[in-house]
C-alpha positions as CSV (number, residue, x, y, z in Angstrom):
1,X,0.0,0.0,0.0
2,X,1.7,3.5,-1.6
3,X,1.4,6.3,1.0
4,X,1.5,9.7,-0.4
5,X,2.1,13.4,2.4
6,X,1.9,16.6,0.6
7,X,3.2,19.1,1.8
8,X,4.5,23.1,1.1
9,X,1.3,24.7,0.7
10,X,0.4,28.0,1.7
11,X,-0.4,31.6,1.2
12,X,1.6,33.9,-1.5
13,X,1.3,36.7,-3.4
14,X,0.3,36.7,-7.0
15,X,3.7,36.8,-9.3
16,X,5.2,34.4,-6.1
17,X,6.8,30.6,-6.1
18,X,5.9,27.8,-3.8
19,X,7.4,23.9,-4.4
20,X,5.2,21.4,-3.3
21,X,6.4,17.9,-2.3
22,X,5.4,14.3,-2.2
23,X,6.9,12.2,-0.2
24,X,6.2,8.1,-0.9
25,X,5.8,5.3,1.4
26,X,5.4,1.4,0.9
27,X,6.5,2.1,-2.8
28,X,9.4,3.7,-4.5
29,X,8.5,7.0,-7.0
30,X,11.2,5.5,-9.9
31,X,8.5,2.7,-10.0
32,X,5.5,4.6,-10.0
33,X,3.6,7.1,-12.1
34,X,3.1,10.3,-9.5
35,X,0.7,13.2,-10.6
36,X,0.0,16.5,-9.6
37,X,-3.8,17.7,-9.3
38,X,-5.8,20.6,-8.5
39,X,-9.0,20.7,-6.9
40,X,-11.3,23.6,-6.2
41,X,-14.9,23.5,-4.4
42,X,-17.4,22.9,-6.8
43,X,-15.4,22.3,-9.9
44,X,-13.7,19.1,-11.7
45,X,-10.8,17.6,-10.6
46,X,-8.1,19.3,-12.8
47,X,-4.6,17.2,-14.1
48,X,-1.5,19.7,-14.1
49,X,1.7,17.1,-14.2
50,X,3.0,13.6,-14.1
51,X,6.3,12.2,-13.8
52,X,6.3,8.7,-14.6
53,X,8.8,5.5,-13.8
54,X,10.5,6.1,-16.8
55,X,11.6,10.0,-15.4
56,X,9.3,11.0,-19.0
57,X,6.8,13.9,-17.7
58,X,3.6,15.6,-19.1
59,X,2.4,19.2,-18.2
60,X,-1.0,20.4,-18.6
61,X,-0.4,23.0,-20.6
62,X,-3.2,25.4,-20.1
63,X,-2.6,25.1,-16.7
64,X,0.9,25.3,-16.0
65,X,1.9,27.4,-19.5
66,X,5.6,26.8,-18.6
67,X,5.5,28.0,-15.0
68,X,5.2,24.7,-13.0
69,X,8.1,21.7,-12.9
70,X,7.8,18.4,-11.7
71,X,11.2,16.8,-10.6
72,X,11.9,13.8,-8.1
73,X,14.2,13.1,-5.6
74,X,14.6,9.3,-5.6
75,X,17.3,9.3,-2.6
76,X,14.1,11.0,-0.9
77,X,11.5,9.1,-2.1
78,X,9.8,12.6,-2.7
79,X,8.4,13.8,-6.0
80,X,8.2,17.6,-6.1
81,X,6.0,20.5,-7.7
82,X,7.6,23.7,-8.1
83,X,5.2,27.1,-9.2
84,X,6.6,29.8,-10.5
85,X,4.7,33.0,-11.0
86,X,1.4,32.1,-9.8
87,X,-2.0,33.7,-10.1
88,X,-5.1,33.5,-8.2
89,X,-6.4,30.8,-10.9
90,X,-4.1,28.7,-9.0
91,X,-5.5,28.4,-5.7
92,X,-6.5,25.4,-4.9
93,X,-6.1,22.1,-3.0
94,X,-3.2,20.2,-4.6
95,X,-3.0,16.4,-4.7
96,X,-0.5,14.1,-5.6
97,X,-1.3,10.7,-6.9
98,X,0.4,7.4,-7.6
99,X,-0.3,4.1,-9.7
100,X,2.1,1.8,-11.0
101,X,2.1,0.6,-14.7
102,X,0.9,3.7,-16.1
103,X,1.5,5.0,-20.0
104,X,2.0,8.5,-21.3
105,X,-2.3,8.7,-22.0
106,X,-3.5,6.7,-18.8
107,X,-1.0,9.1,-16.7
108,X,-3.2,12.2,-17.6
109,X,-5.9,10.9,-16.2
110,X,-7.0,10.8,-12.4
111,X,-9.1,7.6,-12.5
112,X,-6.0,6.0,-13.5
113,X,-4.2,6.5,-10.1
114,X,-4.7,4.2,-7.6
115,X,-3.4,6.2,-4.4
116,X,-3.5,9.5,-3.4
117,X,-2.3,11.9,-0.7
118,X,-4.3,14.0,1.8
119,X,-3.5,17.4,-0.2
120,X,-2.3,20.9,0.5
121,X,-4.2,23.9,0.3
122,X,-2.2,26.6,-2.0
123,X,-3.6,30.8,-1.5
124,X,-2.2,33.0,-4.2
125,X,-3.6,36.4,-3.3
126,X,-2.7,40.0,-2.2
């Protein structure tokens, strides 16, 4: 059973940076697909970025248009989400996700991942 803690969450101003992490337990990232998503009250789950076993990533690109990066630690067992220049759009809940066995197109998907963290609540606003 993959256990997945968010954390790095907060408050920032619009134009600011936060790095969100994900750290893994009872499974190791390099053999796992781990997604980013974005959740706001009242609205669809929303994909923003995958990295999967193979290190090969995918961005949302209306969402992240080149701001957002997705790396892993594997000495850490972490995988991490760093924002650049965010907006109020982004605000949100942020989960990350995991599922082994995952291809480029079922690694977009949420109803592809199998295990998910608790999320973190990102505020981007004066």
């Amino acid at each position: 059973q993959v256990q997945l803690v968010e954390a790095g969450g907060g408050w920032v101003q619009p134009g600011g940076s936060l790095k969100l992490s994900c750290a893994a337990s009872g499974g190791v990232v390099y053999r796992l697909a781990v997604g980013w998503f974005r959740h706001a009250p009242g609205m669809e789950r929303e994909f923003v970025a995958t990295i999967r076993w193979s290190g090969s990533i995918s961005y949302s690109k209306d969402t992240v248009k080149g701001r957002f990066t997705v790396s892993r630690d594997t000495a850490k067992n972490t995988v991490y989400l760093q924002m650049n220049n965010l907006n109020t759009e982004d605000t949100d809940v942020y989960y990350c996700a995991a599922a082994y066995g995952l291809i480029a197109s079922t690694s977009l998907n949420e109803d592809s991942y199998k295990y998910w963290g608790q999320g973190t609540q990102v505020i981007v606003s004066t």
